[in-house]
C-alpha positions in Angstrom: 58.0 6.4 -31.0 54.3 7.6 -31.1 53.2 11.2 -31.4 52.6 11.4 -28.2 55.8 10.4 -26.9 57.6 13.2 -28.3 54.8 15.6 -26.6 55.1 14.2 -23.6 59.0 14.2 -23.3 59.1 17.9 -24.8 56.5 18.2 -21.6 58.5 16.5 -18.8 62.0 17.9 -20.4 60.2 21.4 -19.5 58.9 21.2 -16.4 61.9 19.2 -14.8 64.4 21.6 -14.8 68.5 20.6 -14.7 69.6 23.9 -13.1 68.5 22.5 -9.7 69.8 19.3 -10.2 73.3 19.9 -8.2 72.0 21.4 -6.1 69.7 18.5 -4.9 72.3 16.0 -5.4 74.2 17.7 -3.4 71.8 18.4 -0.5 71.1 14.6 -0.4 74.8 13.6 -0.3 74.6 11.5 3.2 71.4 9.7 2.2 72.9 8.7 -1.4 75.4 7.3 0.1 73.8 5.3 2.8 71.6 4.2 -0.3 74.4 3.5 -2.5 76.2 0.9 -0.3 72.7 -0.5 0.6 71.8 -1.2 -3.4 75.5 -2.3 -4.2 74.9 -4.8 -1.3 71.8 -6.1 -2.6 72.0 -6.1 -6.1 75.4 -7.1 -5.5 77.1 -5.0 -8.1 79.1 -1.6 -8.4 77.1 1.4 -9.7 78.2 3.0 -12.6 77.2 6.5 -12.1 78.4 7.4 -15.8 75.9 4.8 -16.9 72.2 5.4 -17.6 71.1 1.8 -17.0 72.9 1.7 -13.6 71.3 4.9 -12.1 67.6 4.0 -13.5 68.3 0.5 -11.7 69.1 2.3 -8.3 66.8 5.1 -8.7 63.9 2.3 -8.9 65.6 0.4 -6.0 65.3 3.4 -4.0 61.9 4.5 -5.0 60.6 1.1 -4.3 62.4 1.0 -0.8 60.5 4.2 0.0 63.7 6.1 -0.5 61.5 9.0 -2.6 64.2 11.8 -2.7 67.3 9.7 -3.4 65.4 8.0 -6.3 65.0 11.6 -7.6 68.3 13.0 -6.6 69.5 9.7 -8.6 67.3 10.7 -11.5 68.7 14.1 -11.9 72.1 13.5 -11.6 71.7 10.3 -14.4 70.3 13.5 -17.0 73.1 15.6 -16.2 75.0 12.6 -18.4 72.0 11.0 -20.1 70.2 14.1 -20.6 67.8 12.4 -23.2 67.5 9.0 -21.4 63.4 8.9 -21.5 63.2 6.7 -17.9 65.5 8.9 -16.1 63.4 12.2 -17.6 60.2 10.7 -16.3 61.6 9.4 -13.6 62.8 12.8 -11.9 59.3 14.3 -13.3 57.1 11.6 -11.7 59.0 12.1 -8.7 59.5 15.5 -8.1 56.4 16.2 -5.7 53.7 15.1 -3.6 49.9 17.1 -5.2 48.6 19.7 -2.9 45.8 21.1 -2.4 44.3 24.8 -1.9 40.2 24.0 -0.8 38.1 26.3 1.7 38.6 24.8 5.1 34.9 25.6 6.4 33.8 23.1 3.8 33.6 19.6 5.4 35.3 16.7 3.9 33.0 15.7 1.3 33.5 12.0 0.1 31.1 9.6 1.3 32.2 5.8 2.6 31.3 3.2 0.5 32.3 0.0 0.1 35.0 -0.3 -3.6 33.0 -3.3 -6.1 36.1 -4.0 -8.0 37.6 -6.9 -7.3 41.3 -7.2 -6.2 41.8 -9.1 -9.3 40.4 -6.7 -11.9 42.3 -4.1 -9.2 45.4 -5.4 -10.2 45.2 -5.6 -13.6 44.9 -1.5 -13.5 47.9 -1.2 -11.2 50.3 -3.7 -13.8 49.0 -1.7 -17.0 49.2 1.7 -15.9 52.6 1.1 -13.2 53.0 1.0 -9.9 54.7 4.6 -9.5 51.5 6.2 -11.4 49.0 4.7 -9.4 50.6 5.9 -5.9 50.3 9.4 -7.6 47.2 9.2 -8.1 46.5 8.6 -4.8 47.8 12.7 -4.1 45.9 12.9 -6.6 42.4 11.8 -5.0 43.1 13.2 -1.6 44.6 16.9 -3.3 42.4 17.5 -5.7 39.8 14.9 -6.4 38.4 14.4 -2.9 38.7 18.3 -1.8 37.8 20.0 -5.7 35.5 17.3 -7.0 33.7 15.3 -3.4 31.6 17.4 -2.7 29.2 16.5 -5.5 31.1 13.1 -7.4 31.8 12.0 -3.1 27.7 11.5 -2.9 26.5 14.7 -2.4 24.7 15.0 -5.7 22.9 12.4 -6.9 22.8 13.7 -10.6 27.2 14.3 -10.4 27.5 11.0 -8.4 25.5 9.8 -11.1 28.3 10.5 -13.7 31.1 8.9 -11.4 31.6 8.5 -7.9 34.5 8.4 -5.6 34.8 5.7 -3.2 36.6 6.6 -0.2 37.2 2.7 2.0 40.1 1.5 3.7 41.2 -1.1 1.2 43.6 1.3 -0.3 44.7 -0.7 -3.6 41.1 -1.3 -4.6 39.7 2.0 -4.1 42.4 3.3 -5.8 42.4 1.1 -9.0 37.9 2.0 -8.5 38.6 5.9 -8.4 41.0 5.1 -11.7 38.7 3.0 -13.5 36.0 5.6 -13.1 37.6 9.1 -14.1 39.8 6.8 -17.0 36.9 7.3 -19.5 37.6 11.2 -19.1 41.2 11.0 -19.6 42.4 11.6 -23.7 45.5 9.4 -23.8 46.1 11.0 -27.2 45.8 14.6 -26.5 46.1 14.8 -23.0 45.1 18.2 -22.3 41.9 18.1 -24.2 40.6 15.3 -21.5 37.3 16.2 -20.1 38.1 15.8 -16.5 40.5 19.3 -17.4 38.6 20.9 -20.2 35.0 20.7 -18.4 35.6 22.0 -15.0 37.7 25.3 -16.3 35.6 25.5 -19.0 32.1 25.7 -18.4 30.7 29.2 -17.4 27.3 28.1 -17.9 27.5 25.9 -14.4 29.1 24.9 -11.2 32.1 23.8 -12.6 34.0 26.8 -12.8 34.3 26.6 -8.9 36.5 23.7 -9.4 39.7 24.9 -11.2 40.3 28.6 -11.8 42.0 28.5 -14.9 45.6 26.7 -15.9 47.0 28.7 -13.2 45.1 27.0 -10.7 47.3 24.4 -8.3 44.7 21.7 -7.9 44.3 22.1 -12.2 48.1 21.9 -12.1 48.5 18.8 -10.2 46.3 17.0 -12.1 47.9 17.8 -15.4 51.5 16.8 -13.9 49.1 13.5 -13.1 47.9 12.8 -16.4 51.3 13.5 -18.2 52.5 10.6 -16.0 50.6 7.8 -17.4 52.8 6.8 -20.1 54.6 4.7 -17.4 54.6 1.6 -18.6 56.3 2.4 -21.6 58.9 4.5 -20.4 59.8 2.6 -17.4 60.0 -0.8 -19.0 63.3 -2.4 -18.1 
């Protein structure tokens, strides 16, 4: 295990929280279920909800059949009996939320249309080393935070921020995401991840315009995009 690993699952141990977890389970009893007989049927085996392996299997059946809350009513009911099962913990944290978004409402959306210049091959080389589940985060991501906090300058409004990066706002969903990654990437500290620039600059700079964008740690938008960046070490922890 790297030394980030441990940071990370201290993180996501933290912020999940198991005293909610029968609750939830509980709530989403009809839906399980329907899910459970529609898995069993397809994977053509009998889950064992006692065993880690079998809930992280039809917790990622559901999440990848759209099935969103069942996928992390699964995950939370797997750490009730797996409590230090990393796939499950990152599982229920990657899943525990869409990103949302407090921005002034007179302001008009901000992001310019342009055209994404990746190509859908260097697209989906992002998407298969960073996972699936992280990159359709990160599109809450874009439209919560990015989009509304950042647009109005990195969206083409400012030709010295748009300079920096730029968001690309098109309709081929898959390449602009995997563009808007590629381009704030370079600002994201894999090994200390809340030292990365796109956090540290716009809560700390009361020199300039920045410190309209995230008003301190407490700050939703600033919030979401930590829970973001904590997710990234998909690949890893979501290997079968």
């Amino acid at each position: 295990m790297t030394r980030t690993k441990p940071i990370l699952v201290a993180v996501l141990f933290g912020l999940i929280g198991l005293w909610g977890a029968g609750t939830l389970v509980m709530g989403q009893a009809d839906s399980l279920a329907t899910a459970l007989q529609q898995y069993e049927a397809k994977a053509n085996k009998k889950v064992d909800r006692n065993k880690a392996d079998d809930m992280v299997a039809w917790a990622r059946w559901c999440y990848q059949n759209e099935k969103t809350a069942e996928a992390n009513a699964i995950a939370l009911e797997g750490l009730q009996k797996a409590p230090d099962d990393l796939r499950l913990k990152y599982l229920a944290y990657a899943l525990s939320g869409a990103a949302t978004s407090v921005v002034d409402p007179t302001v008009p959306n901000p992001a310019e249309i342009r055209p994404a210049t990746i190509s859908r091959e260097e697209a989906e080389k992002i998407y298969k080393a960073e996972g699936e589940l992280a990159m359709r985060k990160f599109k809450d991501i874009v439209n919560n935070v990015l989009i509304p906090r950042c647009g109005r300058c990195h969206g083409g409004g400012n030709e010295k921020a748009r300079a920096k990066w730029w968001l690309v706002k098109d309709s081929d969903e898959r390449r602009v995401l995997a563009e808007n990654f590629r381009t704030i990437n370079p600002y994201i500290n894999r090994d200390a991840r809340m030292d990365s620039k796109i956090l540290v600059v716009p809560s700390r700079s009361p020199e300039n315009v920045h410190t309209q964008v995230f008003k301190g740690p407490a700050d939703g938008a600033y919030k979401n995009l930590v829970r973001w960046i904590m997710t990234l070490e998909a690949p890893k922890i979501f290997a079968p």
